[in-house]
C-alpha positions as a Python dict, from the first residue, in 0.01 Angstrom:
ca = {
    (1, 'X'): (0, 0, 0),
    (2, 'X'): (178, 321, -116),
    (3, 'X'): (62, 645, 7),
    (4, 'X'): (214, 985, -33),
    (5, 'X'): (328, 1217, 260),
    (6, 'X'): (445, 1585, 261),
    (7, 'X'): (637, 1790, 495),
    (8, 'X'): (558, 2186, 507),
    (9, 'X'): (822, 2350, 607),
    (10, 'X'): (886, 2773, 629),
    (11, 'X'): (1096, 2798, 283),
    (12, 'X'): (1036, 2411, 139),
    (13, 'X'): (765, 2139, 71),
    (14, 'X'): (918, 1796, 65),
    (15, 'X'): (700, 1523, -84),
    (16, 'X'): (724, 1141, -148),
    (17, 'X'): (628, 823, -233),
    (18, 'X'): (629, 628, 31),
    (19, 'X'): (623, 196, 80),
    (20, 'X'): (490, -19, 384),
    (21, 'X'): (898, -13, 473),
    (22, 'X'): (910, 336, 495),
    (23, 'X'): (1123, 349, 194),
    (24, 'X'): (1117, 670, -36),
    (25, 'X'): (1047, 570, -419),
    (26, 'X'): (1013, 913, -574),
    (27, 'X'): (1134, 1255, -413),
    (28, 'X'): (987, 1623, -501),
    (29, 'X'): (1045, 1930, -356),
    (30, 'X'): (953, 2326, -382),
    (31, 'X'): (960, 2621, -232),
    (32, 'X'): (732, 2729, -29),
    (33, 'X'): (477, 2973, -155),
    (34, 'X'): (365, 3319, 9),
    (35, 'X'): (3, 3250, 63),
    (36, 'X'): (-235, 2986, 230),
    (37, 'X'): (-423, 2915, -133),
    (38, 'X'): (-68, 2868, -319),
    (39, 'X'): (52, 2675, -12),
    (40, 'X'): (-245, 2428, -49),
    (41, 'X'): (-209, 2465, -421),
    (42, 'X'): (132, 2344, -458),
    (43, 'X'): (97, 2088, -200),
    (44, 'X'): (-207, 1930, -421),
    (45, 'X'): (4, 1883, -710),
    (46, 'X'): (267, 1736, -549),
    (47, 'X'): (29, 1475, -435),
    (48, 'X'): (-104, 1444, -805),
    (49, 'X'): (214, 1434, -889),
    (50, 'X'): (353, 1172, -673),
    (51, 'X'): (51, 944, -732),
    (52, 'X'): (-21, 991, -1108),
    (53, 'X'): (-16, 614, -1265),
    (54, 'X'): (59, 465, -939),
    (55, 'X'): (-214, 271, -637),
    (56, 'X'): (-248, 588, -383),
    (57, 'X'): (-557, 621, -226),
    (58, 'X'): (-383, 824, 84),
    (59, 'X'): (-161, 1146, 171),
    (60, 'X'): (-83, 1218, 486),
    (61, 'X'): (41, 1596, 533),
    (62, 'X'): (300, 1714, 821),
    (63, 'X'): (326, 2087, 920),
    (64, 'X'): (406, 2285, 1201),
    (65, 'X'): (98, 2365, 1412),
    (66, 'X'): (-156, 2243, 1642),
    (67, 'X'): (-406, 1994, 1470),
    (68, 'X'): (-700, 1909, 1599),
    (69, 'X'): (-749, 1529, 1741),
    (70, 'X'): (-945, 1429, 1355),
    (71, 'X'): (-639, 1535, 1192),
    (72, 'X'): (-824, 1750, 973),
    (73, 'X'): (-823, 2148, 1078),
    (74, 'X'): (-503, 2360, 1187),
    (75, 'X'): (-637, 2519, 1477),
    (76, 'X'): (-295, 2733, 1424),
    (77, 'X'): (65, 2713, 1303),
    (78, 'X'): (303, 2971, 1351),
    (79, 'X'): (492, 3068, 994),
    (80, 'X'): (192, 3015, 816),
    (81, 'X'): (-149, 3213, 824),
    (82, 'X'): (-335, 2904, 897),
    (83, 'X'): (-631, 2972, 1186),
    (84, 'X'): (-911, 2725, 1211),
    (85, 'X'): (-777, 2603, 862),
    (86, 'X'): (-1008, 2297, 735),
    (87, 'X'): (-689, 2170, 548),
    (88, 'X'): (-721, 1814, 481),
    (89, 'X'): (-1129, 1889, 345),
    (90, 'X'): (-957, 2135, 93),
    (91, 'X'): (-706, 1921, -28),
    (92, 'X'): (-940, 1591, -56),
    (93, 'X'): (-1125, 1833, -274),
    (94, 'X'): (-827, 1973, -468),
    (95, 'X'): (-674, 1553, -491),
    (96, 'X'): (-970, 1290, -468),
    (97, 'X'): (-759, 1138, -256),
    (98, 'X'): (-824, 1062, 139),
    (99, 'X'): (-589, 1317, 329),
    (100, 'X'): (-481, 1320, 683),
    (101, 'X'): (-330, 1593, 838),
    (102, 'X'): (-46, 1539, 1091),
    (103, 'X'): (207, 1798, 1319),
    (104, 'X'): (548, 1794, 1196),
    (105, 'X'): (706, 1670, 1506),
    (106, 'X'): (447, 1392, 1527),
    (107, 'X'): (528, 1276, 1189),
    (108, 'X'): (904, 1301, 1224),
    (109, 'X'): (867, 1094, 1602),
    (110, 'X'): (668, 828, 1444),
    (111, 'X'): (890, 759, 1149),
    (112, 'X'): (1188, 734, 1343),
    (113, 'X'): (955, 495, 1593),
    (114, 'X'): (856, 315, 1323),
    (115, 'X'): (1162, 274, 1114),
    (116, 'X'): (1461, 462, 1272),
    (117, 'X'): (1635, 461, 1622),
    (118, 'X'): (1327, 369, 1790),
    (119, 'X'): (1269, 44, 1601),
    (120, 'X'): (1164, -276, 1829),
    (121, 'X'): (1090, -17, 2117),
    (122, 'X'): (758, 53, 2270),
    (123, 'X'): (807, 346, 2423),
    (124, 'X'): (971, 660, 2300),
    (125, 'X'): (1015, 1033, 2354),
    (126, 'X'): (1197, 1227, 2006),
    (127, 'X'): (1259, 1581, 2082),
    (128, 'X'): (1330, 1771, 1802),
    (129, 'X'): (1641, 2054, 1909),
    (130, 'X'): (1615, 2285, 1604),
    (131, 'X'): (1433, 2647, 1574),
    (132, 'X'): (1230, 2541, 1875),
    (133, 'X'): (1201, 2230, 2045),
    (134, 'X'): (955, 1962, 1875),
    (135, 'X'): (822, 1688, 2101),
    (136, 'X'): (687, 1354, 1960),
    (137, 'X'): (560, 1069, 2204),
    (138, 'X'): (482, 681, 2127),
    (139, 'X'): (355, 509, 2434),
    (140, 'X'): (268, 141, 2410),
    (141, 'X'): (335, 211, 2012),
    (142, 'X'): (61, 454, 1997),
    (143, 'X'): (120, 843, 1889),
    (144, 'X'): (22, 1034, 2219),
    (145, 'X'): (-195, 1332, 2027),
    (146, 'X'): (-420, 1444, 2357),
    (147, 'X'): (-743, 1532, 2392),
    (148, 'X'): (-745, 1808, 2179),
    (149, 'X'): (-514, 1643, 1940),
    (150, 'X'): (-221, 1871, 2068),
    (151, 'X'): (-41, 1718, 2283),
    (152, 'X'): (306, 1668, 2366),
    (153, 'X'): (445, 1995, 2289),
    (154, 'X'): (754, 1931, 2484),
    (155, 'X'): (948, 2225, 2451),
    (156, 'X'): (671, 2411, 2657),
    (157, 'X'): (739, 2258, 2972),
    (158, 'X'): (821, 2508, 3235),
    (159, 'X'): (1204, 2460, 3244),
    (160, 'X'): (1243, 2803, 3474),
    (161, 'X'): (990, 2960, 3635),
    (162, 'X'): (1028, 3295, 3511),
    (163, 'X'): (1269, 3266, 3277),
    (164, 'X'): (1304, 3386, 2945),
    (165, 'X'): (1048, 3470, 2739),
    (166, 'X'): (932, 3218, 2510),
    (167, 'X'): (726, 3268, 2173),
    (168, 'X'): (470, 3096, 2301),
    (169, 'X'): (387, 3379, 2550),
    (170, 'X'): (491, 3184, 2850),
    (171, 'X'): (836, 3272, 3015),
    (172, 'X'): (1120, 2979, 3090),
    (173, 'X'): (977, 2694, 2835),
    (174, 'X'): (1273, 2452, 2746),
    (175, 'X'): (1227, 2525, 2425),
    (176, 'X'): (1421, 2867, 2504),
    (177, 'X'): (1660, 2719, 2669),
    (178, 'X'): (1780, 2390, 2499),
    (179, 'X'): (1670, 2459, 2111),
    (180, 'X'): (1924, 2523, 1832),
    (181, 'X'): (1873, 2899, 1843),
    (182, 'X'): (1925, 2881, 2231),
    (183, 'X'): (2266, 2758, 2103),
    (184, 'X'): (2327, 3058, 1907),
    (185, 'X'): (2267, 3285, 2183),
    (186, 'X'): (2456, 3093, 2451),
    (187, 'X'): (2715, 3165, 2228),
    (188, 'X'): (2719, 3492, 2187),
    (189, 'X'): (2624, 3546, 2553),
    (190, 'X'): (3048, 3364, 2591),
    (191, 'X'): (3136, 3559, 2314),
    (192, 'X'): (3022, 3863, 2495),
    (193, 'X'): (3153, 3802, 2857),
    (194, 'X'): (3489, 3592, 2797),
    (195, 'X'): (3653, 3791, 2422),
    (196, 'X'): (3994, 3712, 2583),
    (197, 'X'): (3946, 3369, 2716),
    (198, 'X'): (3667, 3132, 2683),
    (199, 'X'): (3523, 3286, 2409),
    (200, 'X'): (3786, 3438, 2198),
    (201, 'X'): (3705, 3153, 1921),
    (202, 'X'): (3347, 3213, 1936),
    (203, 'X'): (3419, 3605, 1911),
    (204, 'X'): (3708, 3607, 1634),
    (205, 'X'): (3452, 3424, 1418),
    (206, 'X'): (3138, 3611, 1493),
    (207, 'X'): (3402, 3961, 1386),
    (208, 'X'): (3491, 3748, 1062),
    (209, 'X'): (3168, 3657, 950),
    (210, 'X'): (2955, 3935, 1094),
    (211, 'X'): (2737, 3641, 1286),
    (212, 'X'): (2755, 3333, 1534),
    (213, 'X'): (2568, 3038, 1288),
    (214, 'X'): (2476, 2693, 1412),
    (215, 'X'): (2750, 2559, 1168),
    (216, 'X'): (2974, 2766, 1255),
    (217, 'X'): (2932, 2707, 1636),
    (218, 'X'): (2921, 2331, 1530),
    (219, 'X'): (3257, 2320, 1389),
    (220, 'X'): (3397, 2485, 1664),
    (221, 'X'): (3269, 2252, 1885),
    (222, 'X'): (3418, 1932, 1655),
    (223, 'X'): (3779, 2175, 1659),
    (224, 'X'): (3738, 2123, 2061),
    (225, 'X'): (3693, 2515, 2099),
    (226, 'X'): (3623, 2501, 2523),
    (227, 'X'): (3375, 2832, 2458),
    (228, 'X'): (3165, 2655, 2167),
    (229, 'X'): (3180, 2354, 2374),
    (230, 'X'): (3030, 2525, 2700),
    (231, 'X'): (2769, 2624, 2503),
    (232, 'X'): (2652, 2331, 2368),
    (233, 'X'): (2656, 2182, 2752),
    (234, 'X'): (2416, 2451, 2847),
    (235, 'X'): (2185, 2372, 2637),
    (236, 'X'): (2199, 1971, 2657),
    (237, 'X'): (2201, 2042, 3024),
    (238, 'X'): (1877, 2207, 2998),
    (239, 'X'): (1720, 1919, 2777),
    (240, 'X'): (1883, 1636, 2996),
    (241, 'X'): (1682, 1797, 3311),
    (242, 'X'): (1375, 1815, 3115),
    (243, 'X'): (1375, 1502, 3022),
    (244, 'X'): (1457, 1374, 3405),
    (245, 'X'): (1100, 1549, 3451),
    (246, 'X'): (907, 1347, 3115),
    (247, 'X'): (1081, 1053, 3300),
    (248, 'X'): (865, 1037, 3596),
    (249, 'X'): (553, 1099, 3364),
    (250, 'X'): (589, 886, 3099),
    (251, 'X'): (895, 652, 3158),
    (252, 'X'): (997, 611, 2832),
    (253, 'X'): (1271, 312, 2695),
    (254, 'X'): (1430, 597, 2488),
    (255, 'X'): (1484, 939, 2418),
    (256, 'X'): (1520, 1037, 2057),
    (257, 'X'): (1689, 1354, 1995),
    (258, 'X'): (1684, 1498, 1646),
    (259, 'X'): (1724, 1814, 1457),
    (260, 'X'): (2067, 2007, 1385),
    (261, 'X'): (2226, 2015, 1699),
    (262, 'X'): (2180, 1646, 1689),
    (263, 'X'): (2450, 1644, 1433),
    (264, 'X'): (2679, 1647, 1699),
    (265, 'X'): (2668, 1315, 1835),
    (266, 'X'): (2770, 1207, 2110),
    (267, 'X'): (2920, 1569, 2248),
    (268, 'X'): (2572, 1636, 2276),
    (269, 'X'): (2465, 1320, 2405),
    (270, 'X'): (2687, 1308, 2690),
    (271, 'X'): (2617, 1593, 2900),
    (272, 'X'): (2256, 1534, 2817),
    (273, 'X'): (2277, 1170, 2996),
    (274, 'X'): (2434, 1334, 3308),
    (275, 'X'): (2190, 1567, 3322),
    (276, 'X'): (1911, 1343, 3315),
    (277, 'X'): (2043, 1122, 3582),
    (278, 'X'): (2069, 1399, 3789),
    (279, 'X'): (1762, 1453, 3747),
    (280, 'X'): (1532, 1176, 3692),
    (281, 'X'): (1352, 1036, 4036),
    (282, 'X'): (1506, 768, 4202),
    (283, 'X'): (1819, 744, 3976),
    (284, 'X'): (2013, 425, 4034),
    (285, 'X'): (1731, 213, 4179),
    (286, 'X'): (1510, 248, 3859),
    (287, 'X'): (1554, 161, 3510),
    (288, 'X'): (1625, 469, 3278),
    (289, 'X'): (1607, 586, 2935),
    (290, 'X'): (1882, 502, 2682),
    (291, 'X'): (1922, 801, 2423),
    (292, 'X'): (2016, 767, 2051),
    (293, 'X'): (2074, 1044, 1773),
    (294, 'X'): (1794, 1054, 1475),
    (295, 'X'): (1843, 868, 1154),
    (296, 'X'): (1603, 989, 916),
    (297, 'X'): (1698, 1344, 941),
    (298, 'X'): (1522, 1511, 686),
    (299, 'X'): (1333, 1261, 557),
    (300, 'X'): (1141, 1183, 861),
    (301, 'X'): (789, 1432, 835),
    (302, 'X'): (778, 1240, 505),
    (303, 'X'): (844, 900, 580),
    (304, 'X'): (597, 952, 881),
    (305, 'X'): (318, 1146, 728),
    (306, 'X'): (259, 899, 488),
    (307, 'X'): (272, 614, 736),
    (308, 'X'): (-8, 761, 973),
    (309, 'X'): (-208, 828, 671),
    (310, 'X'): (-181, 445, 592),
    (311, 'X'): (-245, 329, 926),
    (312, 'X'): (-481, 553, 1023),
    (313, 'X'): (-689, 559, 716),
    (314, 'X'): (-671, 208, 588),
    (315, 'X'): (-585, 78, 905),
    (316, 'X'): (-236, -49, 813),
    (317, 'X'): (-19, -188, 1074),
}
């Protein structure tokens, strides 16, 4: 049973056709348009595209936003003006096809449950460190989606009461404090505070290339630059104690963590482990979580769309 499944993203669309394996047969991808209609538009023939001549009768669609529990209105997504957005009755119309609408972090937990570092687990947390912080949760190998249908937004967890302000309108969310763009500023808070010492790397490349960017923080951090690699501590230290706290809530096998810090390996994984231990109840008379980098990087909303639609549509397993 092929179905199709499409990732919305801020600047791309990613589309493919996608097996029972989670294998990718055919690959498209655009830019993302300036408007809601062009949005849904383009999206539509992508899926006419994918499935032209081939035995679709399902897309499943990933984007940013909070989806209601039907998995068929956008109650609201933040890059794109979609409020109260029937999407997936719009696009049945536009394809003929059944349509099922999914959030992006969702999609990308599910795939990498299904056919990535979670495989022959039952119970997984991914948390997504780019932009923001994405959550995904599969308890008992079902997608945890609420009663609203939007649940586990992880990086909203109160990390520090009164912290800093988070786009969300709340103040200290962990998604402020352990994203990729909390990287950037850690960063420039060392290359601010330590020009002489810690942070004369960070600061003799921000005064090169006008700006700190995650790759170039990155590749300080693989040189073994001490002020890049501070940095990067902070902010796994701030996901390793959140994830002490999903512990005692969810007690999941394995944490998943994905997105472009996650490029980093094990420097990343490391100080997020003794974080967690610190802070997980009971540590050292309970089992804990094991942690393991993403696979399917950018394939994942994809991969996972499409395999939600299936199961959820045609009841696939």
């Amino acid at each position: 049973m092929l179905a199709v499944g499409i990732d919305i993203g801020g600047t791309k669309i990613a589309g493919g056709l996608v097996d029972e394996e989670g294998r990718i047969l055919a690959q498209v991808r655009v830019d993302t348009p300036l408007t809601v209609p062009a949005i849904e538009a383009a999206v539509a023939q992508m899926i006419a595209h994918l499935s032209t001549d081939r035995d679709v009768r399902v897309a499943g669609v990933a984007a940013a936003g909070f989806i209601d529990r039907d998995r068929s209105t956008v109650y609201f997504a933040p890059n794109i003006a979609w409020r109260d957005e029937p999407l997936r009755a719009r696009l049945e119309s536009l394809t003929g096809l059944d349509v099922a609408i999914e959030n992006d972090a969702n999609a990308a937990g599910w795939a990498e449950y299904r056919f990535g570092a979670g495989e022959g687990r039952r119970d997984v947390v991914m948390l997504t460190l780019g932009t923001g912080v994405g959550g995904a949760i599969v308890a008992g190998g079902e997608l945890y989606r609420g009663g609203h249908g939007i649940g586990a937004e992880l990086g909203h967890i109160r990390l520090v009461p009164g912290g800093r302000l988070c786009g969300c309108g709340q103040q200290g969310c962990l998604e402020v404090y352990g994203s990729g763009r909390a990287l950037g500023r850690e960063a420039a808070e060392i290359a601010d505070t330590a020009p002489e010492g810690l942070g004369r790397a960070l600061a003799e490349a921000r005064a090169e290339k006008g700006k700190l960017t995650g790759a170039m923080i990155s590749g300080l951090v693989l040189a073994g630059d001490p002020g890049a690699e501070e940095a990067l501590r902070r902010i796994a230290v701030a996901v390793g104690q959140a994830c002490g706290s999903f512990t005692a809530i969810l007690d999941p096998e394995l944490f998943i963590i994905g997105g472009g810090v996650s490029q980093l390996g094990e420097r990343v994984l490391a100080p997020m482990r003794e974080a967690y231990l610190a802070a997980t109840p009971a540590a050292g008379s309970r089992p804990v979580a094991d942690f393991a980098i993403a696979r399917m990087v950018n394939d994942a909303g994809v991969i996972g769309a499409a395999d939600l639609a299936r199961r959820d549509i045609l009841g696939g397993a």
